[in-house]
Backbone atoms as SQL, in Angstrom:
CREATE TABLE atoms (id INTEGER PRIMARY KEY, chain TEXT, resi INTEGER, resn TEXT, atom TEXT, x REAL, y REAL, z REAL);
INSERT INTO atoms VALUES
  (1, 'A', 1, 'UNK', 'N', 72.307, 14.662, -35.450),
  (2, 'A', 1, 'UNK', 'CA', 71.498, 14.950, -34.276),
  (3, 'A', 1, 'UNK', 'C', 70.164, 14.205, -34.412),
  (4, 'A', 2, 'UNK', 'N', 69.890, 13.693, -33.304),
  (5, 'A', 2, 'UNK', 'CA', 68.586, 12.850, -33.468),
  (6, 'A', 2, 'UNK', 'C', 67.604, 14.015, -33.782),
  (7, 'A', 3, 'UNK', 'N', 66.075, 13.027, -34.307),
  (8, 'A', 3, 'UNK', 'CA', 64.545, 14.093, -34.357),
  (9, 'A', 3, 'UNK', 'C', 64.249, 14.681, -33.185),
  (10, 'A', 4, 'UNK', 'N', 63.431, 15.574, -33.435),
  (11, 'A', 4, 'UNK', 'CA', 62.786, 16.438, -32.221),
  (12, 'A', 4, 'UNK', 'C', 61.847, 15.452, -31.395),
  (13, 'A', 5, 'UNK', 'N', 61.218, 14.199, -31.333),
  (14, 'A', 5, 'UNK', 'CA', 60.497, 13.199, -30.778),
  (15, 'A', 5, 'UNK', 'C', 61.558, 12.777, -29.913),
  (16, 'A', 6, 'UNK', 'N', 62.790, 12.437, -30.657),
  (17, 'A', 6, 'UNK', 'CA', 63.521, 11.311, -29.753),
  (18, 'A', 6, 'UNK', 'C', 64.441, 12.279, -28.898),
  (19, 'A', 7, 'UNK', 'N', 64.920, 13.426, -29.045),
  (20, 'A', 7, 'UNK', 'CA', 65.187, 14.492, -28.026),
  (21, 'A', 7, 'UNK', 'C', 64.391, 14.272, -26.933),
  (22, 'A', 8, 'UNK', 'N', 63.522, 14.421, -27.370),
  (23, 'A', 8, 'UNK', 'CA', 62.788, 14.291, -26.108),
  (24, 'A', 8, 'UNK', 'C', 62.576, 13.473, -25.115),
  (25, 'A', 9, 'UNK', 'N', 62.175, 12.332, -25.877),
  (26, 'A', 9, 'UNK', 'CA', 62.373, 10.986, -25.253),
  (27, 'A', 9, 'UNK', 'C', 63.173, 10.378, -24.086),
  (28, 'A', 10, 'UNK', 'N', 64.938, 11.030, -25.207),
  (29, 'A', 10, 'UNK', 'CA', 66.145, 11.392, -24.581),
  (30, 'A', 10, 'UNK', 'C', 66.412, 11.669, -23.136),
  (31, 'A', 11, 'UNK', 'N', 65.684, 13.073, -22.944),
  (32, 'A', 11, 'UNK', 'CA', 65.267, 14.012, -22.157),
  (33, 'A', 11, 'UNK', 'C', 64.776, 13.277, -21.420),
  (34, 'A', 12, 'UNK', 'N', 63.446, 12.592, -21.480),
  (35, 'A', 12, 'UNK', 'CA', 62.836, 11.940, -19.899),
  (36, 'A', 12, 'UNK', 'C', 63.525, 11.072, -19.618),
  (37, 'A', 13, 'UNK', 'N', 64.343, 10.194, -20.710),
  (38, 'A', 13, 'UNK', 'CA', 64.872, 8.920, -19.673),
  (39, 'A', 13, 'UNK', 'C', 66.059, 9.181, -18.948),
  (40, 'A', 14, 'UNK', 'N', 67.034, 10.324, -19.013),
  (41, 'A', 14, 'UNK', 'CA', 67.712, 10.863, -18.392),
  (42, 'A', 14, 'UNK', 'C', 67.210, 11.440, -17.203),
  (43, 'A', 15, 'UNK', 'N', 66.163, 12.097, -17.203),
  (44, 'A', 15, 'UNK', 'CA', 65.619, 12.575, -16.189),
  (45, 'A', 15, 'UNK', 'C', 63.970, 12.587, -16.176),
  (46, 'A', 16, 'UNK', 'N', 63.595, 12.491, -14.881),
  (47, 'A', 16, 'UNK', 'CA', 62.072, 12.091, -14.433),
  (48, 'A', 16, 'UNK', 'C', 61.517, 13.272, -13.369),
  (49, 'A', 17, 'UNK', 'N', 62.317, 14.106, -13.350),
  (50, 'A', 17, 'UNK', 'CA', 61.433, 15.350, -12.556),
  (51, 'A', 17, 'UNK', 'C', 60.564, 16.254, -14.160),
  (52, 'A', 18, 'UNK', 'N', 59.554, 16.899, -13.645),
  (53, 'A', 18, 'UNK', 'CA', 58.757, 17.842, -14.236),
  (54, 'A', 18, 'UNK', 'C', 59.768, 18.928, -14.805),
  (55, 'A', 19, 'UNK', 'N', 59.480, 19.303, -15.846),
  (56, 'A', 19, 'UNK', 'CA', 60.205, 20.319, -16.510),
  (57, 'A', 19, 'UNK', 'C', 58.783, 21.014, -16.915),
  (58, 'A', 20, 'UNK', 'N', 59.080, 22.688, -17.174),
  (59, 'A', 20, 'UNK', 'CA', 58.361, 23.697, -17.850),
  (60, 'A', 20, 'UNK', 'C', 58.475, 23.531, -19.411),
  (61, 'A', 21, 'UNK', 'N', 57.311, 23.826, -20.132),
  (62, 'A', 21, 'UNK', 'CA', 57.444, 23.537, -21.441),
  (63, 'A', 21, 'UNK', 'C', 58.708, 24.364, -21.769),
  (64, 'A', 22, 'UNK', 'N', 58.824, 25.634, -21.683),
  (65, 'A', 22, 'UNK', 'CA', 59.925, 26.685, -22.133),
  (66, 'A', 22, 'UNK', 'C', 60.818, 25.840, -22.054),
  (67, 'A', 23, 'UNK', 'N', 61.616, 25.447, -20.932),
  (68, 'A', 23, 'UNK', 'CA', 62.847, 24.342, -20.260),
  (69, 'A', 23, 'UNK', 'C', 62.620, 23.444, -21.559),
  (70, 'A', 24, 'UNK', 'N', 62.316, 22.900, -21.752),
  (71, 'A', 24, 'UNK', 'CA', 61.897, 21.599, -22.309),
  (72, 'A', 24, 'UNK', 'C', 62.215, 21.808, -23.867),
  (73, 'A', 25, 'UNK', 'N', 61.506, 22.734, -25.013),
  (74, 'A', 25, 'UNK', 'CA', 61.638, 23.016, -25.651),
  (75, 'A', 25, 'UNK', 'C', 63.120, 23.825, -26.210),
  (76, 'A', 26, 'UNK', 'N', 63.699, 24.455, -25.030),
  (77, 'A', 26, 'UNK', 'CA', 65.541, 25.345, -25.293),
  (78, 'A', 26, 'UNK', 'C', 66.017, 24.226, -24.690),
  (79, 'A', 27, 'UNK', 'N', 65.837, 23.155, -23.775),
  (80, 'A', 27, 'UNK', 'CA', 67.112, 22.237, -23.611),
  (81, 'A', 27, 'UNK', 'C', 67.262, 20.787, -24.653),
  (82, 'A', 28, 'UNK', 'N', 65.578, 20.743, -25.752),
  (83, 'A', 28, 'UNK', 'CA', 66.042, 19.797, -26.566),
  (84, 'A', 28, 'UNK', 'C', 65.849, 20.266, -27.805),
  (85, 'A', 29, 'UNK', 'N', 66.072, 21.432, -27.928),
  (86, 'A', 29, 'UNK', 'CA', 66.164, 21.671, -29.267),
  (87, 'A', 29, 'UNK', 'C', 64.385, 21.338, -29.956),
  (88, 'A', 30, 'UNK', 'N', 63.715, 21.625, -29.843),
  (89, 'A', 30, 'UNK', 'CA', 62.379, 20.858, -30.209),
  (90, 'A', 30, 'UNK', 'C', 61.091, 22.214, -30.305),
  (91, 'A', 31, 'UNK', 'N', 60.035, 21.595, -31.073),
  (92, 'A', 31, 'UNK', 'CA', 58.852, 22.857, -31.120),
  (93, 'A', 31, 'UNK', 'C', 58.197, 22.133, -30.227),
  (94, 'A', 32, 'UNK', 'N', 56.801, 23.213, -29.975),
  (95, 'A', 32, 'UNK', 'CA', 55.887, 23.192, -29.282),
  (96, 'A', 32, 'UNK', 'C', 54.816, 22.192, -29.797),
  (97, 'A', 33, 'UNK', 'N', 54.851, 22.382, -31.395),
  (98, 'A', 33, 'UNK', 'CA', 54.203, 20.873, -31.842),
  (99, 'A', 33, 'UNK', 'C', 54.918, 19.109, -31.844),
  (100, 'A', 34, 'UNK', 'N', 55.686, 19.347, -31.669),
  (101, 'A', 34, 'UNK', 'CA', 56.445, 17.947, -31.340),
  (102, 'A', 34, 'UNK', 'C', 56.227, 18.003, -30.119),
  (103, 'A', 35, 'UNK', 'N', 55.859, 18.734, -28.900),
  (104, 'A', 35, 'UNK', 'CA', 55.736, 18.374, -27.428),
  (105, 'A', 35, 'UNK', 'C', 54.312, 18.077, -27.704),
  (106, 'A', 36, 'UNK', 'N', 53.135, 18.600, -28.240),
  (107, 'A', 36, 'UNK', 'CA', 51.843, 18.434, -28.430),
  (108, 'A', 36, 'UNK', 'C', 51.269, 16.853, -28.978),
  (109, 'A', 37, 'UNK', 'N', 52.351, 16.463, -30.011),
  (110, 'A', 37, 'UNK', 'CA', 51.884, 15.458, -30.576),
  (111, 'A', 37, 'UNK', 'C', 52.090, 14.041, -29.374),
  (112, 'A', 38, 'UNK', 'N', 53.384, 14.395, -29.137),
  (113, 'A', 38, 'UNK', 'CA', 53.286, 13.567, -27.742),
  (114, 'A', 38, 'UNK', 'C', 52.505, 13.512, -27.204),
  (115, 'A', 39, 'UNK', 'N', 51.970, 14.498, -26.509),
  (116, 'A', 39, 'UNK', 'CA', 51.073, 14.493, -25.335),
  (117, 'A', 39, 'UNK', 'C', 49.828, 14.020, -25.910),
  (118, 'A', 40, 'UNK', 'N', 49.907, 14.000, -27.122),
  (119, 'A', 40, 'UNK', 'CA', 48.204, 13.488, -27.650),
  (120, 'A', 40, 'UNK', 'C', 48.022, 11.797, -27.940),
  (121, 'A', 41, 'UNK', 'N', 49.611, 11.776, -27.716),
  (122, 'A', 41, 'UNK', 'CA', 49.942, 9.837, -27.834),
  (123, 'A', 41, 'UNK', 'C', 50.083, 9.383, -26.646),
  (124, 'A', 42, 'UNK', 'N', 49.809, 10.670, -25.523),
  (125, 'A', 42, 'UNK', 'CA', 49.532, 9.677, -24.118),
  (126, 'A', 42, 'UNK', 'C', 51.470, 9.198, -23.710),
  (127, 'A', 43, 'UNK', 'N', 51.974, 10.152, -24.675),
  (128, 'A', 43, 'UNK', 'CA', 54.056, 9.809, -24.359),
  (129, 'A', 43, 'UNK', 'C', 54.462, 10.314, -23.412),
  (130, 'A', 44, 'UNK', 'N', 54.162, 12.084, -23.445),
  (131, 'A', 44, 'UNK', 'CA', 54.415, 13.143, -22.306),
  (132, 'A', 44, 'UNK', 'C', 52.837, 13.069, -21.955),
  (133, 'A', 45, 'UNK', 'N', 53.151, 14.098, -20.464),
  (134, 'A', 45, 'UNK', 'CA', 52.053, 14.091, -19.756),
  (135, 'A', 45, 'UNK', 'C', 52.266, 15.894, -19.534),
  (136, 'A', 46, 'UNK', 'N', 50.700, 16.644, -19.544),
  (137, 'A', 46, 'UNK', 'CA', 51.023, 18.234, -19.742),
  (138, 'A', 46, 'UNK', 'C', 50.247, 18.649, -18.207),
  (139, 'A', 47, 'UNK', 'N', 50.754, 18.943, -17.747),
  (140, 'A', 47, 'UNK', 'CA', 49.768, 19.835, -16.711),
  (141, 'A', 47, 'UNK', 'C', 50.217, 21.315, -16.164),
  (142, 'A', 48, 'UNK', 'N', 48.669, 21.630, -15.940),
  (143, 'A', 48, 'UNK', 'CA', 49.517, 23.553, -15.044),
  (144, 'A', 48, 'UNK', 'C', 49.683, 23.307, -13.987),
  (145, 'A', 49, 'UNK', 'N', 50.613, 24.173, -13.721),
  (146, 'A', 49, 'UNK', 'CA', 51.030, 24.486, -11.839),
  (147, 'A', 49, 'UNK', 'C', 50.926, 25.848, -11.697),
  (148, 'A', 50, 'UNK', 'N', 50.097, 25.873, -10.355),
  (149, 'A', 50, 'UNK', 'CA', 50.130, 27.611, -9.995),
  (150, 'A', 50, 'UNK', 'C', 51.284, 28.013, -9.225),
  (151, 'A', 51, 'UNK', 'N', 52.122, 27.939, -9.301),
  (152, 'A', 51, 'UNK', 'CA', 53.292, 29.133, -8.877),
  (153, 'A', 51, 'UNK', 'C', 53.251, 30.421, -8.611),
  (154, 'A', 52, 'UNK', 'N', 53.591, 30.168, -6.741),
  (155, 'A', 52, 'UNK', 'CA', 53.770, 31.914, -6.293),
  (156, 'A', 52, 'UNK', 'C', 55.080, 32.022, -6.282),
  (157, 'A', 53, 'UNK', 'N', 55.504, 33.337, -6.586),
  (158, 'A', 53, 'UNK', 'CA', 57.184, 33.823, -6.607),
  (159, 'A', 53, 'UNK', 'C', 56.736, 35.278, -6.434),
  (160, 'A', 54, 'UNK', 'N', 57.973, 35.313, -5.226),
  (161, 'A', 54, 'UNK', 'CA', 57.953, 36.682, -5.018),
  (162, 'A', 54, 'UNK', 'C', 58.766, 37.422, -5.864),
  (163, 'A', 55, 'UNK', 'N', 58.103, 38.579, -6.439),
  (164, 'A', 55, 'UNK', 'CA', 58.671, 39.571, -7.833),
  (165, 'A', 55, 'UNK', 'C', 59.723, 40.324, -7.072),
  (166, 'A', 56, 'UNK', 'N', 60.154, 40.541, -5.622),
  (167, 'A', 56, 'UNK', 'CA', 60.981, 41.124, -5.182),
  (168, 'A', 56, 'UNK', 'C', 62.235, 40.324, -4.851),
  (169, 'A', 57, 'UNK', 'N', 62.039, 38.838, -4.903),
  (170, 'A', 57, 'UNK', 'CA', 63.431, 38.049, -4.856),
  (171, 'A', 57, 'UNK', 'C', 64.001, 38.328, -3.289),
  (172, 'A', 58, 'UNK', 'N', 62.962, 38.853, -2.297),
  (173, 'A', 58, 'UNK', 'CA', 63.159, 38.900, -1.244),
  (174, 'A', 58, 'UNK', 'C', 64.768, 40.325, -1.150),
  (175, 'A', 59, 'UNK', 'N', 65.021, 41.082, -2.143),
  (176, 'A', 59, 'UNK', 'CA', 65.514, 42.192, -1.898),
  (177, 'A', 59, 'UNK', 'C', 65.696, 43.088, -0.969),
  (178, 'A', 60, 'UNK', 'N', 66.056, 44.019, -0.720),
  (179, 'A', 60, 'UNK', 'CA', 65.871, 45.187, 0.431),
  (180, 'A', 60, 'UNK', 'C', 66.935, 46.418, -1.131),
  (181, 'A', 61, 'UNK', 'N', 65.587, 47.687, -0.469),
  (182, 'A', 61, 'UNK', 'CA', 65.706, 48.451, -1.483),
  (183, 'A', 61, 'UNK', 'C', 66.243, 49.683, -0.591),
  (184, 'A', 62, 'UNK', 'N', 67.062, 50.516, -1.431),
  (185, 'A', 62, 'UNK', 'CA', 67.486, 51.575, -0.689),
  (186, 'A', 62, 'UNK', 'C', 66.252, 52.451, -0.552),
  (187, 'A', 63, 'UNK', 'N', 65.992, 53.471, 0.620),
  (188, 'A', 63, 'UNK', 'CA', 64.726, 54.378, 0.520),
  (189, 'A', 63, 'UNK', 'C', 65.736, 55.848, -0.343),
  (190, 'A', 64, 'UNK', 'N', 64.582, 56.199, -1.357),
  (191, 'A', 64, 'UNK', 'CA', 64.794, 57.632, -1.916),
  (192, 'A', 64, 'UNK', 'C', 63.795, 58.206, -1.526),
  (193, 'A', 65, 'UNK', 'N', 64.336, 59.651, -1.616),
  (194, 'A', 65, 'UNK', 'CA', 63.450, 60.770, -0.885),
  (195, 'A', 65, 'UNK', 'C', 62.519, 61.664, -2.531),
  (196, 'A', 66, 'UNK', 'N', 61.834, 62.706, -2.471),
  (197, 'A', 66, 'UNK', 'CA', 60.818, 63.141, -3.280),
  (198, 'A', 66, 'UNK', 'C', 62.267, 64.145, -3.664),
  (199, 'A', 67, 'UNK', 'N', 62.412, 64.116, -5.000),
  (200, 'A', 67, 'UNK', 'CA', 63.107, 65.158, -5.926),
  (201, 'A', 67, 'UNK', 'C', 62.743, 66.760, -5.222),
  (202, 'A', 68, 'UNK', 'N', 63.224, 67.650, -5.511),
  (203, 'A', 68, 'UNK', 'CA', 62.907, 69.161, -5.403),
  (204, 'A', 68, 'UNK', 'C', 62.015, 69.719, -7.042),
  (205, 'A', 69, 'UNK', 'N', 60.951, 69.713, -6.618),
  (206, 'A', 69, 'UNK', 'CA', 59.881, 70.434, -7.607),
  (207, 'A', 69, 'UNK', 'C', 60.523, 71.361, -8.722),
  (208, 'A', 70, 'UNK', 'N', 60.291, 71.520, -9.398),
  (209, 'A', 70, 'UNK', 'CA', 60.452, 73.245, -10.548),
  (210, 'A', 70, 'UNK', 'C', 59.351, 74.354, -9.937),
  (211, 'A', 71, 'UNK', 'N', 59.416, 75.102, -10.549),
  (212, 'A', 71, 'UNK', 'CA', 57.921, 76.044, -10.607),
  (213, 'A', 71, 'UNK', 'C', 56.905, 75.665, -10.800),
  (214, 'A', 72, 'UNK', 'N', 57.083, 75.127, -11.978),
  (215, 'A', 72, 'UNK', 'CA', 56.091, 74.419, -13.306),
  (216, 'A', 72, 'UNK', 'C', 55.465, 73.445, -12.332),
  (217, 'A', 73, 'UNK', 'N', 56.309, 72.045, -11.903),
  (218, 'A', 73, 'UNK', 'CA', 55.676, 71.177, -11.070),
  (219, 'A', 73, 'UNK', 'C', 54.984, 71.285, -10.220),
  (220, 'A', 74, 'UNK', 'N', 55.353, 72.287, -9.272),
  (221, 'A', 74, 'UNK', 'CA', 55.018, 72.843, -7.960),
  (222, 'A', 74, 'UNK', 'C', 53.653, 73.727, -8.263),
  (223, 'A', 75, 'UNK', 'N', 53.472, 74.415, -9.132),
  (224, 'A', 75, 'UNK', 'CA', 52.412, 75.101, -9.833),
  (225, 'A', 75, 'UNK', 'C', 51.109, 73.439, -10.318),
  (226, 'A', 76, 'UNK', 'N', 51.446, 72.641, -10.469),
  (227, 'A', 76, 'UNK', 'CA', 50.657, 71.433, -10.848),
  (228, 'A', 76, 'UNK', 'C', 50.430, 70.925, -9.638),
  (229, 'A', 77, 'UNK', 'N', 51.281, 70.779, -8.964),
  (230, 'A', 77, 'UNK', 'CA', 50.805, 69.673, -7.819),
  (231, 'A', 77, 'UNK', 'C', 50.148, 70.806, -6.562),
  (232, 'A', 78, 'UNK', 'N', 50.306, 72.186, -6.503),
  (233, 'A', 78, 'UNK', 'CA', 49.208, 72.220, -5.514),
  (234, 'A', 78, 'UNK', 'C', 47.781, 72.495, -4.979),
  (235, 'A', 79, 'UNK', 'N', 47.184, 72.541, -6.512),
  (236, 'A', 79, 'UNK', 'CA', 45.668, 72.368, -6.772),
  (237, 'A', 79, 'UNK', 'C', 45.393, 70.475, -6.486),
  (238, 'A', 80, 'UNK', 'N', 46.357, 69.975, -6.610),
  (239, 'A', 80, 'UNK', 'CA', 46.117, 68.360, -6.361),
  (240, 'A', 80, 'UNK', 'C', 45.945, 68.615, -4.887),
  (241, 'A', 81, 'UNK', 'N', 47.103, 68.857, -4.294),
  (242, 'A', 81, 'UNK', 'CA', 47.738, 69.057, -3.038),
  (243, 'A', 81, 'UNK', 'C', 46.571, 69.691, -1.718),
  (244, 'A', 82, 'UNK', 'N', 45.964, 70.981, -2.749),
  (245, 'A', 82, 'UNK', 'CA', 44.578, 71.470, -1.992),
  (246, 'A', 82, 'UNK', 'C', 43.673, 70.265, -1.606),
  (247, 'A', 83, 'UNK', 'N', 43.375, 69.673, -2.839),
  (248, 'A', 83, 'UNK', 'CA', 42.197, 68.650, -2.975),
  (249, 'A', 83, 'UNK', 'C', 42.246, 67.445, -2.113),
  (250, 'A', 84, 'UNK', 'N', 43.601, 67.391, -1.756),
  (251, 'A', 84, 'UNK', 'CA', 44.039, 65.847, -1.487),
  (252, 'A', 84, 'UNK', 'C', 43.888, 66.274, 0.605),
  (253, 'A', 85, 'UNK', 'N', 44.305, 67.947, 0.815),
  (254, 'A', 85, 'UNK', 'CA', 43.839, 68.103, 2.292),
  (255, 'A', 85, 'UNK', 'C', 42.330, 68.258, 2.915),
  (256, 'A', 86, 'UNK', 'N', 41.916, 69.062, 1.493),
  (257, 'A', 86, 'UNK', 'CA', 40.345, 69.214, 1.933),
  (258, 'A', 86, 'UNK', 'C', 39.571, 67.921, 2.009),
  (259, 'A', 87, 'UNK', 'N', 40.045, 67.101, 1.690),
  (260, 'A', 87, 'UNK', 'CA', 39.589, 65.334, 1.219),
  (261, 'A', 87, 'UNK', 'C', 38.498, 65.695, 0.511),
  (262, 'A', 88, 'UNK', 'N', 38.811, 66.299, -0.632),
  (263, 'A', 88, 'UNK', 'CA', 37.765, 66.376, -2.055),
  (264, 'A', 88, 'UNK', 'C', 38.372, 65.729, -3.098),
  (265, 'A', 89, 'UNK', 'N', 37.281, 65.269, -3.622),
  (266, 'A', 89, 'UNK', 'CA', 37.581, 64.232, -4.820),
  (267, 'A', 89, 'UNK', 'C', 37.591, 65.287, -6.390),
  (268, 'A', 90, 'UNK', 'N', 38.653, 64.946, -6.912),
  (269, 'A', 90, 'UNK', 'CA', 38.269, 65.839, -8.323),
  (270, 'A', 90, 'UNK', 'C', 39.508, 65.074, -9.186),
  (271, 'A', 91, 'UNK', 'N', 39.333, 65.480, -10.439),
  (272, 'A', 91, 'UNK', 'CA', 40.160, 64.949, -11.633),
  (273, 'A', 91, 'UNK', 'C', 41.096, 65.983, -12.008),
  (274, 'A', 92, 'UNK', 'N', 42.283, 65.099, -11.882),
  (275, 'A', 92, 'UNK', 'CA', 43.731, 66.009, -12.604),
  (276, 'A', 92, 'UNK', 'C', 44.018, 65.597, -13.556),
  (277, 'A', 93, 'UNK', 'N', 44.594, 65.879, -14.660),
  (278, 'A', 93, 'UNK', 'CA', 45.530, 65.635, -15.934),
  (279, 'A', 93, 'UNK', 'C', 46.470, 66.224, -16.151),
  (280, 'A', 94, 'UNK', 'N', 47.630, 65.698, -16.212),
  (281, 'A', 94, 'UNK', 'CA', 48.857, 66.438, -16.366),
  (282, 'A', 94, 'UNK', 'C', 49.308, 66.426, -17.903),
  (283, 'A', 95, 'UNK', 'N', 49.902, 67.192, -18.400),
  (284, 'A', 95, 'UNK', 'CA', 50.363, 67.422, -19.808),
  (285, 'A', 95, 'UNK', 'C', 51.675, 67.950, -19.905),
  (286, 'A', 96, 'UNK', 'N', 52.269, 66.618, -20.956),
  (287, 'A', 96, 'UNK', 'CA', 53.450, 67.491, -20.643),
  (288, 'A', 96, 'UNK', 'C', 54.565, 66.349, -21.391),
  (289, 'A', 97, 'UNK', 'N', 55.531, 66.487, -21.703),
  (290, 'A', 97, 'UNK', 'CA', 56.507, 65.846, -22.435),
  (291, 'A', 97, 'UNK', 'C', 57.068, 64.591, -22.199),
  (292, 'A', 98, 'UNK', 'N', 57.334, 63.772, -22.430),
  (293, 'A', 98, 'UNK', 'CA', 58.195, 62.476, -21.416),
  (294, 'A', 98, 'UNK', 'C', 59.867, 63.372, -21.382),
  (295, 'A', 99, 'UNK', 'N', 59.659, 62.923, -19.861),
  (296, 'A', 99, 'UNK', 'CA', 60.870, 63.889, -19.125),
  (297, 'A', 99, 'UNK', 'C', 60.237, 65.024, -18.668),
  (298, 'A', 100, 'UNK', 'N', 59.027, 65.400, -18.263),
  (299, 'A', 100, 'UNK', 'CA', 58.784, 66.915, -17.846),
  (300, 'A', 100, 'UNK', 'C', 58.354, 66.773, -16.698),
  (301, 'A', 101, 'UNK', 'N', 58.559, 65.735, -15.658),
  (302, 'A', 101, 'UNK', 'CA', 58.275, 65.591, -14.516),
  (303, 'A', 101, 'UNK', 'C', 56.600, 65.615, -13.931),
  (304, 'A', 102, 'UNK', 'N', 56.136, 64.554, -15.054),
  (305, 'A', 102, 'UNK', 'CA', 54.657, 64.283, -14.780),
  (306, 'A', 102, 'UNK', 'C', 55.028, 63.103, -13.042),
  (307, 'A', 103, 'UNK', 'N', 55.301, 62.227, -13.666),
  (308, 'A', 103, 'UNK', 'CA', 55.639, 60.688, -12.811),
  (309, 'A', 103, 'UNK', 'C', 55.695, 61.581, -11.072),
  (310, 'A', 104, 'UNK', 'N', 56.924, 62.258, -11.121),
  (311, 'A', 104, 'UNK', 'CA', 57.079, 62.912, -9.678),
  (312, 'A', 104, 'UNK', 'C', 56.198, 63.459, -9.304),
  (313, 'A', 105, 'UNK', 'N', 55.327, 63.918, -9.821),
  (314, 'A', 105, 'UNK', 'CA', 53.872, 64.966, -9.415),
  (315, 'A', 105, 'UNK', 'C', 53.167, 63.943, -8.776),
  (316, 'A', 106, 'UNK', 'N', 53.012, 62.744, -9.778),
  (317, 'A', 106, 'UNK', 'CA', 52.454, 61.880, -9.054),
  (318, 'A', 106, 'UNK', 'C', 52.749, 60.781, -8.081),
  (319, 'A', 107, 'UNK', 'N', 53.560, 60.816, -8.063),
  (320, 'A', 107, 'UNK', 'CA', 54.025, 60.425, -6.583),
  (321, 'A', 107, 'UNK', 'C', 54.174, 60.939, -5.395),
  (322, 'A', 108, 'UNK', 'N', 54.329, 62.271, -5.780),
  (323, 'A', 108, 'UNK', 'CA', 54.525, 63.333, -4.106),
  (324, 'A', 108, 'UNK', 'C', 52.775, 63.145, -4.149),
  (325, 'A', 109, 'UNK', 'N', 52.529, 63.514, -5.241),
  (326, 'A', 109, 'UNK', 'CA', 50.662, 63.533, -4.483),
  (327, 'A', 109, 'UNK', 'C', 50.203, 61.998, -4.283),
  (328, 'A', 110, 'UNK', 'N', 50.945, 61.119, -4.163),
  (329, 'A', 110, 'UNK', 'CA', 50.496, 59.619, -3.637),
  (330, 'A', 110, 'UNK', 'C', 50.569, 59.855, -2.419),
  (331, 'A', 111, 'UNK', 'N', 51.910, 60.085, -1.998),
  (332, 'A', 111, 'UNK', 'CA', 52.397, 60.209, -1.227),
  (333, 'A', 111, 'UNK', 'C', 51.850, 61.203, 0.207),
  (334, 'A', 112, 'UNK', 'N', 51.503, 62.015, 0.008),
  (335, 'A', 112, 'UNK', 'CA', 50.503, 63.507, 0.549),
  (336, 'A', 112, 'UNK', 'C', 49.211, 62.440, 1.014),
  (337, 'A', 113, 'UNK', 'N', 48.894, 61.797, 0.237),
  (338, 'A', 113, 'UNK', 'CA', 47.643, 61.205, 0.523),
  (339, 'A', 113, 'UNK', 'C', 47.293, 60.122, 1.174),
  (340, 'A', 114, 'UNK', 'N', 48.723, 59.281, 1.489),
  (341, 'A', 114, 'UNK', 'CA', 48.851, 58.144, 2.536),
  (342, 'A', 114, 'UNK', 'C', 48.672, 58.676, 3.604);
């Protein structure tokens, strides 16, 4: 197998569109210092691009509805629930286990408040 320089090399004369370093580095087998040393010999050329991408991939999501409370929950969220009609500002903290239905508290009270 040729060096990690001439991979590369390889690489552009086969092709002349822009590649991402990541791309570049898993399709020739090569480090990040063999792309560096290039670029410092004026071989490769490095630049950023700002790229927008939408994180939703243009999806459509099913709508879910708010779970049915416990006691416990329902006992937490309606001192929020008061606060959030009177439009008073105050601080909540919830306590409580992973899995004890903190997350849902806070979302029905997002939700209450749109």
């Amino acid at each position: 197998m040729p060096k990690s320089k001439n991979r590369c090399w390889l690489f552009f004369a086969e092709n002349d569109e822009p590649i991402e370093r990541s791309e570049l580095l898993k399709l020739t087998q090569t480090t990040n210092q063999t792309v560096q040393t290039l670029v410092k010999k004026s071989i490769l050329r490095q630049y950023q691009k700002e790229i927008y991408r939408n994180p939703y991939d243009d999806k459509t999501f099913q709508r879910t509805f708010p779970l049915e409370l416990t006691a416990q929950q329902r006992a937490a969220i309606d001192p929020i629930n008061r606060c959030i009609s009177a439009d008073e500002h105050d601080i909540f903290l919830l306590h409580g286990i992973t899995g004890s239905g903190k997350t849902e508290i806070y979302l029905q009270a997002i939700q209450k408040s749109d």
